[in-house]
BAPAGU-200556 format. One record per residue (C-alpha): y, x, z; residue in three letters. Coordinates in steps of 0.05 Angstrom, whole numbers, padded with zeros to 5 digits, always signed. Each point is the difference from the previous one (the first is absolute). Layout:
YXZALA ...
***
This chain:
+01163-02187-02048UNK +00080+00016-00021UNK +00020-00018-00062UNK -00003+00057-00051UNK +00007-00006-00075UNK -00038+00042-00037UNK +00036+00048-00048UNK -00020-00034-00060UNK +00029-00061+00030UNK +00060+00027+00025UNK +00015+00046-00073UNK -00001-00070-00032UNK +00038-00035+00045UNK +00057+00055-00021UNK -00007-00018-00068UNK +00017-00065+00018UNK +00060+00018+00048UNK -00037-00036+00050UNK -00041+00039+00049UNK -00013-00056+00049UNK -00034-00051-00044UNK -00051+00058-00019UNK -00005+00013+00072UNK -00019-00072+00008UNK -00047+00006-00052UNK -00039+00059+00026UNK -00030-00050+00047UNK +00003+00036+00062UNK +00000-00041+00061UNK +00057+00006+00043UNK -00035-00020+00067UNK -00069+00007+00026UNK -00040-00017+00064UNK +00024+00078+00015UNK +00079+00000-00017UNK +00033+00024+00051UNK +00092-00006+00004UNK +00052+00042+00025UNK +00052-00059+00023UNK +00082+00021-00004UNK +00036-00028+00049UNK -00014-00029+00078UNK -00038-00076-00016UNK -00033-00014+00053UNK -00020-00063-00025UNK -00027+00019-00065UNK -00028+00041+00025UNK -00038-00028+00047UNK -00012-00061-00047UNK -00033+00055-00042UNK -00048+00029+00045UNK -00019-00080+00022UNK -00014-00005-00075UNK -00044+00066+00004UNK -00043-00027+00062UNK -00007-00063-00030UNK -00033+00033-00060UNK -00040+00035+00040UNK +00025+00064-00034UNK -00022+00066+00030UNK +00064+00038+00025UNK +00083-00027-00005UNK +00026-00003-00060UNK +00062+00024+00028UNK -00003+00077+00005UNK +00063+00009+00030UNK +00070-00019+00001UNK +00067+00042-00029UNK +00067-00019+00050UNK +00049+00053-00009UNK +00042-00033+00057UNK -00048+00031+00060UNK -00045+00057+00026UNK -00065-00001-00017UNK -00048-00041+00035UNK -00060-00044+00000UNK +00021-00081-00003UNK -00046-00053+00037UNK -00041-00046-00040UNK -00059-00040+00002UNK -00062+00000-00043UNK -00040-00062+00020UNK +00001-00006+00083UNK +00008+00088+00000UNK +00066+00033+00009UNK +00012+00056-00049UNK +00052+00047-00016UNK +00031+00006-00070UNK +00038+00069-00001UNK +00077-00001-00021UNK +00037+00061-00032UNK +00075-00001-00016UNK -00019+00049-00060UNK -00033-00032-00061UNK -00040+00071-00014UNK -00024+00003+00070UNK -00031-00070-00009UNK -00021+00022-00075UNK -00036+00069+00017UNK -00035-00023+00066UNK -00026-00058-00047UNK -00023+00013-00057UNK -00047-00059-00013UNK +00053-00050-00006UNK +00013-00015-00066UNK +00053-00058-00003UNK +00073+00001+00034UNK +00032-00068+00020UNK +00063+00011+00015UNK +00041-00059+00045UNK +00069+00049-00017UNK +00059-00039-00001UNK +00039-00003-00071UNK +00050+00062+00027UNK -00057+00038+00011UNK -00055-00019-00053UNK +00014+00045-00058UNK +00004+00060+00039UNK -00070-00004+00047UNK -00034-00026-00065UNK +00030+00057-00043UNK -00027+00041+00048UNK -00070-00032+00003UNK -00007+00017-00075UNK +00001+00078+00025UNK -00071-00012+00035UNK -00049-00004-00051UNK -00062-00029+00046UNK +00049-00068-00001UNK -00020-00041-00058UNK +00024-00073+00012UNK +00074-00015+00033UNK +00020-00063+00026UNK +00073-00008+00010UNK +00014-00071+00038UNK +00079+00011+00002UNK +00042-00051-00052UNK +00072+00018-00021UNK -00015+00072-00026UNK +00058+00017-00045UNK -00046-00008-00068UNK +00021+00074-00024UNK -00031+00023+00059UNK -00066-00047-00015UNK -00007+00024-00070UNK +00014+00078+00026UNK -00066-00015+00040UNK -00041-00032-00048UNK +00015+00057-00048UNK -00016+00047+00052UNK -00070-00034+00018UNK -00022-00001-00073UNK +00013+00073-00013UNK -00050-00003+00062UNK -00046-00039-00008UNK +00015-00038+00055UNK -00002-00087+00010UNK +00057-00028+00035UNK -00009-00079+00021UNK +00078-00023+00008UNK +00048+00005+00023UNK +00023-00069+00031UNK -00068-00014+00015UNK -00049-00018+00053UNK -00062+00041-00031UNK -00070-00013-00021UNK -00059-00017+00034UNK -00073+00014-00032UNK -00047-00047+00053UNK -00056+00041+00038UNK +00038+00073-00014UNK +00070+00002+00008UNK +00068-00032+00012UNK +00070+00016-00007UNK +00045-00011+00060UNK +00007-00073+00014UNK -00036-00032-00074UNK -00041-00056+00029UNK +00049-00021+00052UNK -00029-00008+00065UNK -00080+00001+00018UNK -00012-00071+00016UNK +00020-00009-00080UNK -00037+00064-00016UNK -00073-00032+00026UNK +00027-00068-00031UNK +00011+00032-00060UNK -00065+00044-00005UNK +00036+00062-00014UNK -00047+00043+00054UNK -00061-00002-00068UNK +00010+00009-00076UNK +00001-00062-00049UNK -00005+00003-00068UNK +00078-00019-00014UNK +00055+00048-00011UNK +00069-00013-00004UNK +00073+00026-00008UNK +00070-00028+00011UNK +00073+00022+00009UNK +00007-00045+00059UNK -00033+00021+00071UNK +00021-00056+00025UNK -00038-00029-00053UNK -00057+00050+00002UNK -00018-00031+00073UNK +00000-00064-00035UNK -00046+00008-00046UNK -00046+00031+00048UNK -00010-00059+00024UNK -00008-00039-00067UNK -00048+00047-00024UNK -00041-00001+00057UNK -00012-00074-00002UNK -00012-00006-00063UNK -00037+00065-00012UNK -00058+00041+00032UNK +00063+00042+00017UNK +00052+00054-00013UNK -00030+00069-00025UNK +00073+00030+00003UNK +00070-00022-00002UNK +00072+00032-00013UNK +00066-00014+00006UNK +00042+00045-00052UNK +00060-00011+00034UNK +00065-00045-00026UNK +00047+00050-00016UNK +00026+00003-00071UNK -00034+00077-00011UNK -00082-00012+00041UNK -00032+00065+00003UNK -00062-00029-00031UNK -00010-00067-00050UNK -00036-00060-00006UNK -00040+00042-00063UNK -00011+00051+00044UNK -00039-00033+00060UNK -00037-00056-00050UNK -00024+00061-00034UNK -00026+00036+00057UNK -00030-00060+00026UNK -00029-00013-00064UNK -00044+00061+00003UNK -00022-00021+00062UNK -00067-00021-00002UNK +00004-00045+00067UNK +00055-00038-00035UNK -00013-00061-00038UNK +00057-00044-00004UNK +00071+00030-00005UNK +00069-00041+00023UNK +00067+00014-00010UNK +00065-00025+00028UNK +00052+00015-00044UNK +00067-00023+00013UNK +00072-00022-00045UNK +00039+00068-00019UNK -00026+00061-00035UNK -00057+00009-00055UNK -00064+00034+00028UNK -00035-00053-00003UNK +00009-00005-00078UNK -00038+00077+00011UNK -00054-00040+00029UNK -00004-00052-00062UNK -00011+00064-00043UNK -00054+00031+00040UNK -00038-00064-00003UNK +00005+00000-00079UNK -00027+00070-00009UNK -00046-00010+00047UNK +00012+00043+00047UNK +00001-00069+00049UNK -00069-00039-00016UNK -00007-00024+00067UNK +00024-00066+00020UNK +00069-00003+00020UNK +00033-00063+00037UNK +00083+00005-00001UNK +00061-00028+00018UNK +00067+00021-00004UNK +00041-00028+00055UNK +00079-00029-00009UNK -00003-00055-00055UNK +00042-00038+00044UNK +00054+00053-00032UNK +00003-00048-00065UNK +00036-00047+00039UNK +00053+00035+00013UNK +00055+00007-00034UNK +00018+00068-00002UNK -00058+00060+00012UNK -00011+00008+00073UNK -00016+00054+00042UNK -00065-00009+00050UNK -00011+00038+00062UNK -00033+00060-00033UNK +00040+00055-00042UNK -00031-00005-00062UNK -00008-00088+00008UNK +00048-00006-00052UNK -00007-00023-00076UNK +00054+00033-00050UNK -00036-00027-00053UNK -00038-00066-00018UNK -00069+00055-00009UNK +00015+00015+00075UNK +00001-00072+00026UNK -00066-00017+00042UNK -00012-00064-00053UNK -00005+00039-00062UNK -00045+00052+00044UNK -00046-00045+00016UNK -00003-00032-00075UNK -00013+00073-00028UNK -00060+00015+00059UNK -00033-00055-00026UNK -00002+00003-00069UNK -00024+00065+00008UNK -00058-00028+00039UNK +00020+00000+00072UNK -00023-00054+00045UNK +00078-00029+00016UNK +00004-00065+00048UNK +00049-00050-00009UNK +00038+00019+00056UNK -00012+00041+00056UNK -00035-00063+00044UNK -00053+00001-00040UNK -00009+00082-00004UNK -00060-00016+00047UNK -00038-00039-00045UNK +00011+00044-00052UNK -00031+00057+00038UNK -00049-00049+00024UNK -00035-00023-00077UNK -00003+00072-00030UNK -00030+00024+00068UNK -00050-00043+00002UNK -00010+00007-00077UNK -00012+00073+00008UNK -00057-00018+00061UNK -00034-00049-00054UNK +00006+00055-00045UNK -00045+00043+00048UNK +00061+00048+00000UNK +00012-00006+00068UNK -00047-00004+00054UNK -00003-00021+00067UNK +00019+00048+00050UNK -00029+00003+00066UNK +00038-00016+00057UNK +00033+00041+00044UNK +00019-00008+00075UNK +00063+00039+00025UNK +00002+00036+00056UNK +00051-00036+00057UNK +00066+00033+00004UNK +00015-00016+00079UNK +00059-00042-00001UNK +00067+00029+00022UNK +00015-00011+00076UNK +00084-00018-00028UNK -00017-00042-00059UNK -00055-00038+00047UNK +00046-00019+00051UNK +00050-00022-00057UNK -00053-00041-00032UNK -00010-00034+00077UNK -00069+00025+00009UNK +00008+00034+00058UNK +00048-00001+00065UNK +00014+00066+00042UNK +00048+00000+00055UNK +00059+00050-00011UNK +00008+00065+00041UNK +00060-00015+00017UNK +00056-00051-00001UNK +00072+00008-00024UNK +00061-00055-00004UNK +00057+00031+00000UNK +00010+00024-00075UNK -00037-00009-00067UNK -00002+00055-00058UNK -00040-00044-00037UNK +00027-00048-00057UNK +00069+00013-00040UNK +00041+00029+00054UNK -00002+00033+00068UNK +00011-00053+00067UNK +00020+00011+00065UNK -00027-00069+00038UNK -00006-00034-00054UNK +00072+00015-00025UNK -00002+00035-00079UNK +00037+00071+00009UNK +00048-00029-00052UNK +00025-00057+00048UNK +00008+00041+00062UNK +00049+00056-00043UNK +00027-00077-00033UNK +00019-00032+00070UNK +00027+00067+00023UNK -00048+00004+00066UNK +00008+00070+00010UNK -00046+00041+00052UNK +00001-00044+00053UNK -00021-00058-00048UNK -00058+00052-00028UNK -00024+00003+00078UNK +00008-00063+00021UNK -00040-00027-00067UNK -00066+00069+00022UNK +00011-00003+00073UNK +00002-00072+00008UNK -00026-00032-00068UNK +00065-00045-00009UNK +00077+00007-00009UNK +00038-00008+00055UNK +00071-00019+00016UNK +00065+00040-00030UNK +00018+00022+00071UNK -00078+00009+00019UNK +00006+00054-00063UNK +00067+00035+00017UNK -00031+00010+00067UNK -00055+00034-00022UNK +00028+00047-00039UNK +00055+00015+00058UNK -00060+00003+00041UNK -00026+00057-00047UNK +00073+00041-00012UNK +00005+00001+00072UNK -00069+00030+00023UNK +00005+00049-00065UNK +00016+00057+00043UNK +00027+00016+00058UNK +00007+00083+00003UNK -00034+00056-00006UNK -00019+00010+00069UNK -00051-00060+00009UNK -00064+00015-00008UNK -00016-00026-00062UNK +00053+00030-00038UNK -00017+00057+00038UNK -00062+00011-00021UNK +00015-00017-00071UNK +00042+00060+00004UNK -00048+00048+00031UNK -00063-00021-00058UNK +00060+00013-00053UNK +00017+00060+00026UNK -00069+00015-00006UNK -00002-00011-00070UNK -00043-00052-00001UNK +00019-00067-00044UNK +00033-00060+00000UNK -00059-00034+00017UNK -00022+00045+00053UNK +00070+00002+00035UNK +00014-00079+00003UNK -00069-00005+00029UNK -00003+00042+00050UNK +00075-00035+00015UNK -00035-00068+00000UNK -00060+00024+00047UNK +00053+00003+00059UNK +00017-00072-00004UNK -00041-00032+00062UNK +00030-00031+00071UNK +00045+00061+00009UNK +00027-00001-00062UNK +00026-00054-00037UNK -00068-00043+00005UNK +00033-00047+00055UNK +00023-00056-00042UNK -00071-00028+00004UNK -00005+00005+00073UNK +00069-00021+00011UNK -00009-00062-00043UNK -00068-00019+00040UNK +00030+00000+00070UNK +00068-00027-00020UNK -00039-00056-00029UNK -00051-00011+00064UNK +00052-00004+00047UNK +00050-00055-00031UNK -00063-00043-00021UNK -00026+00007+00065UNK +00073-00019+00030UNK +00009+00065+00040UNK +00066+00012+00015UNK +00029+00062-00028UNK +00000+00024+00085UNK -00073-00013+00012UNK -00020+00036-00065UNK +00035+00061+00018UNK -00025-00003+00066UNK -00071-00006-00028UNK +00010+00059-00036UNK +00015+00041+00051UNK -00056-00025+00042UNK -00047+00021-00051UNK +00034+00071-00003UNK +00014-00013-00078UNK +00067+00006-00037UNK +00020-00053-00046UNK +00002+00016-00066UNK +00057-00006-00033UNK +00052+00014+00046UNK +00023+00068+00015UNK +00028+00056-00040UNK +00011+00071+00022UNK +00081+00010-00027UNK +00018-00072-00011UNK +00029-00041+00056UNK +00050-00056+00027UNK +00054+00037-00008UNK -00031+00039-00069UNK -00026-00059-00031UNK -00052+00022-00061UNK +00040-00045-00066UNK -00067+00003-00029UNK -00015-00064+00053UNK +00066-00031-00005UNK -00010-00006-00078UNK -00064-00033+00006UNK +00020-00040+00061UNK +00059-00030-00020UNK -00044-00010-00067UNK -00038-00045+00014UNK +00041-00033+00059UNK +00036-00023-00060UNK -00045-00013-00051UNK -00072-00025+00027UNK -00009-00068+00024UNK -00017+00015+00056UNK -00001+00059+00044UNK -00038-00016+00076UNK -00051+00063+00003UNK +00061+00044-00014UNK +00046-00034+00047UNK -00052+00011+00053UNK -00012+00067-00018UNK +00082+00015+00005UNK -00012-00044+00076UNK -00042+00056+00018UNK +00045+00056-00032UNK +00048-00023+00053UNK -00050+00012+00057UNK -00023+00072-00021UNK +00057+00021-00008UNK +00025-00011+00069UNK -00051+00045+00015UNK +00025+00053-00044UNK +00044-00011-00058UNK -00048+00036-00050UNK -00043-00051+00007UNK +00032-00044-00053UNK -00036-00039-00066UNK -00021+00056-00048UNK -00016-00008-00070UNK -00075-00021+00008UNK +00012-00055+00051UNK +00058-00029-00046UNK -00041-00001-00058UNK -00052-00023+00033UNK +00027-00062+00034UNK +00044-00016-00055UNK -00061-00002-00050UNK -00046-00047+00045UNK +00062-00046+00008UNK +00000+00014-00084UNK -00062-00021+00000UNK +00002-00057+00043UNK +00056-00035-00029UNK +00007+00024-00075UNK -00046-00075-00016UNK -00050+00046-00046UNK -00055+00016+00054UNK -00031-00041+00049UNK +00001+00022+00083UNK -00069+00025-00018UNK +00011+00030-00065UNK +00060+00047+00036UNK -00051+00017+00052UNK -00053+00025-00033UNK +00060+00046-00044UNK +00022+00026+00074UNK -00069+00014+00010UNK -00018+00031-00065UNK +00053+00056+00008UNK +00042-00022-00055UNK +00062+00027+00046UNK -00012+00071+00004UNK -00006-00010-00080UNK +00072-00003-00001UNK +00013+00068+00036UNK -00067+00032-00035UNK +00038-00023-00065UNK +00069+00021+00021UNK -00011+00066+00025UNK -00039+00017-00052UNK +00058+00004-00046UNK +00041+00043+00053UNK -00067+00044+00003UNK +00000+00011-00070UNK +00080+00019+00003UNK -00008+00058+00050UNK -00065+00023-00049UNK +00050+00001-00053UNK +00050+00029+00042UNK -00042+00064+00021UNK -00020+00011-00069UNK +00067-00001-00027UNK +00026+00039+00053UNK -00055+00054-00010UNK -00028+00002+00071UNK -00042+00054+00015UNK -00063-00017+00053UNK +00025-00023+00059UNK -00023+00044+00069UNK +00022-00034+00060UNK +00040+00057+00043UNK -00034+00027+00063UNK +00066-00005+00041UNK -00015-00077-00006UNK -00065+00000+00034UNK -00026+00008+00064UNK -00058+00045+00019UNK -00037-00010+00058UNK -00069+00035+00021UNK -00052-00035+00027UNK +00006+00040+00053UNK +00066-00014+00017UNK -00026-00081+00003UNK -00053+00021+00052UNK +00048+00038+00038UNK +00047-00067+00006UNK 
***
């Protein structure tokens, strides 16, 4: 059942200027085994921690009717109810959500403080909502006391803001009241008790869950009013409504320093509109001994006068008959001796027990807990996004732009999970600005050029660019590094390893180039060469591969070092000699391919240049001219 005053109610309640407390006083429950909530905003959690509470209860259907996230499409959101996977559908407008269900009754809105006053203004235009919760602290206080006005004119209960909800055990819960299951079974909130209670604090209102249900047959239902300065409902209010409540027994309120509902309270107890029991305690009379007033955590926690302090709250409360502890140790007890006074009274009886049905545990929060042990699907150690900051091998973002390491510091820290040597880094990158591009004839570039022309994207184009890379193009570094490295471990001299080659009928990779020559020397090799001549600590795989430059190219003077065999000898003597990998470690690299990485990565940005280029240039799609092809019928082959 919503809450709905009845006219009589709510014409008196304007009398007084105060439409809520007659609300309250109609009696109307807010929650029932049968409320079902619209929720404002994407919380997963809460959600989910909602519909746990649900199963647990062994309610009939979610309490969670659907879910308001202006952000996306619609769509249905995965949850679970029990061990089943269900879908919860999500709208991005709130009347889709509101017209598609109306059985839900109660809004809880998870709206941040920017955002609040506007969905829950327009939540007060539906009139099937009749209980808003508004979790969000910090609304500017005009904006709070627009809404409250705006809910009484409507009939409508708002719990909060700055507030983690309600909970009413066996029926209903707001978002995340109760805190996680485990307490929610420890604290018997999945069956009614005969206790109901209200407080400021959420915080607090998990708290005395827990007190109440070990010194009580059990919560019957609990709010949290919220602890800004302007709540959208009282103390008053919710002791009243509970107080009609014929399940409820005992009443409890945690009041708090600041503020004077709870002298509202004092009077309802001397006109009797309170006869029920009520144990109290107003929390801050540490703020005596202080010199000045202080502020607390909450809003409102703050006493401007000595009527507002939590001392001379809790004198009042109990000269008007409240049950007030010494202090709040001993609120327990309290509870405790006029609980069992009301069961000696044969006002409360005995309730039978219930069992709760067993929410499966989480597969995440079971392997945080150490319960369980699942190999991972895969393995990754070369960065972390986890944690404060971003790291590349273990080195913090922050500390790579800090020491300056540039891109070749970035690779060496992903390719080879630690930072090597300055000159090791320059390399690298010269390594990359030198395989960047190298015309628009290759076939790479050239094929870039003809899926731009196209009209196809950036994407498209570099691929197709990238899917000519192999032993014919540019894919030779790999080779060229394996039989470099065979043949000085194995002591061949630079003559017997050409000579093997050309028994086999195979051409070495890495020497060779189609303009370049002896006499037309390609600078792109000198710069490396000379590079690392004079920087690495050692150079023998590229000396031997320059020993059998010398005999190629007295076999033709084309056959020279080209760009992949430089690189590639250079980098296994790199690799070698550098002191960060072991002779195995810089195998296994050779093997793994990590050399044609460097002229995938290079070219890629040339590749992306002539993409660029054709598009700025406006090239149309690309034909290749007949004149430049050769045409030959089959039966011209059968004739030769």
């Amino acid at each position: 059942l919503s809450f709905q005053p009845d006219t009589a109610a709510a014409a008196a309640a304007a009398g007084k200027g105060d439409a809520q407390v007659s609300a309250s006083a109609a009696g109307r429950p807010l929650f029932s085994p049968g409320t079902r909530a619209i929720i404002w905003g994407m919380q997963i959690r809460a959600v989910q921690g909602m519909l746990d509470f649900d199963f647990t209860c062994s309610r009939a259907q979610p309490s969670v009717a659907a879910i308001v996230y202006p952000f996306t499409g619609d769509h249905r959101q995965k949850f679970y109810w029990g061990a089943k996977e269900i879908f919860i559908p999500v709208y991005g407008k709130m009347g889709d959500a509101m017209s598609k269900h109306a059985d839900a009754d109660v809004l809880i809105s998870f709206a941040s403080l920017r955002s609040a006053f506007e969905s829950t203004m327009e939540t007060l235009d539906y009139p099937q909502i009749r209980t808003i919760s508004i979790i969000a602290e910090g609304i500017p206080e005009n904006q709070t006391r627009k809404m409250i006005v705006a809910a009484n004119e409507k009939k409508v209960t708002i719990i909060g803001p700055a507030t983690v909800g309600g909970i009413k055990p066996g029926c209903f819960k707001i978002g995340n009241t109760g805190g996680m299951l485990d307490n929610i079974i420890e604290s018997k909130l999945y069956r009614p008790g005969s206790v109901a209670y209200v407080s400021r604090s959420g915080g607090m209102s998990n708290e005395l869950n827990n007190i109440v249900s070990r010194h009580t047959d059990g919560v019957f239902e609990g709010v949290a009013i919220g602890g800004d300065r302007y709540p959208g409902t009282t103390f008053l209010q919710h002791l009243l409504r509970f107080h009609d409540e014929p399940g409820v027994q005992l009443l409890v309120m945690l009041g708090e320093v600041g503020g004077v509902e709870e002298y509202d309270v004092i009077e309802a107890m001397k006109d009797g509109r309170i006869s029920k029991p009520l144990v109290t305690w107003c929390i801050g009379t540490c703020g005596s001994m202080f010199s000045s007033e202080v502020q607390f955590g909450h809003a409102g926690s703050s006493a401007n006068s000595a009527k507002e302090t939590a001392v001379e709250k809790n004198k009042a409360l109990r000269a008007a008959g409240a049950h007030v502890p010494s202090s709040f140790e001993d609120l327990g007890v309290t509870i405790s001796v006029v609980f069992k006074t009301l069961q000696s009274e044969g006002k409360i009886a005995k309730r039978a027990s219930v069992v709760p049905q067993r929410v499966p545990m989480d597969y995440s929060w079971a392997q945080e807990l150490g319960l369980i042990r699942k190999p991972a699907s895969f393995m990754s150690s070369i960065s972390d996004e986890r944690g404060q900051e971003l790291s590349y091998g273990g080195m913090p973002i922050s500390d790579v732009f800090k020491e300056d390491l540039g891109v070749g510091g970035v690779l060496s820290l992903l390719w080879f999970q630690r930072r090597l040597p300055t000159y090791a880094l320059k390399y690298i990158e010269m390594c990359l600005m030198i395989t960047a591009d190298h015309g628009p004839a290759v076939s790479g570039a050239h094929n870039t050029i003809v899926t731009a022309r196209a009209g196809k994207d950036l994407i498209s184009s570099v691929t197709s660019g990238l899917l000519t890379i192999g032993d014919r193009f540019g894919g030779a570094l790999d080779e060229a590094a394996q039989l470099f490295s065979e043949a000085y471990d194995s002591n061949q001299l630079p003559m017997e390893f050409v000579n093997m080659m050309r028994r086999q009928h195979r051409l070495i990779p890495g020497i060779g180039h189609r303009v370049k020559s002896l006499n037309n020397p390609d600078r792109r090799v000198v710069i490396l060469r000379d590079y690392a001549l004079e920087h690495f600590p050692a150079t023998p795989l590229l000396s031997y591969a320059l020993e059998v430059e010398k005999i190629t190219t007295t076999k033709k003077p084309n056959l020279i070092l080209n760009v992949d065999g430089v690189i590639a000898a250079s980098f296994v003597d790199l690799l070698r000699h550098c002191g960060a990998f072991s002779r195995q470690e810089s195998n296994e690299y050779i093997s793994s391919g990590v050399l044609n990485g460097f002229f995938v990565l290079g070219r890629t940005m040339g590749f992306i240049g002539h993409y660029l280029d054709q598009k700025r240039l406006k090239q149309g799609l690309y034909r290749h001219p007949w004149d430049d092809i050769s045409y030959i019928n089959p039966q011209d082959l059968a004739d030769s």
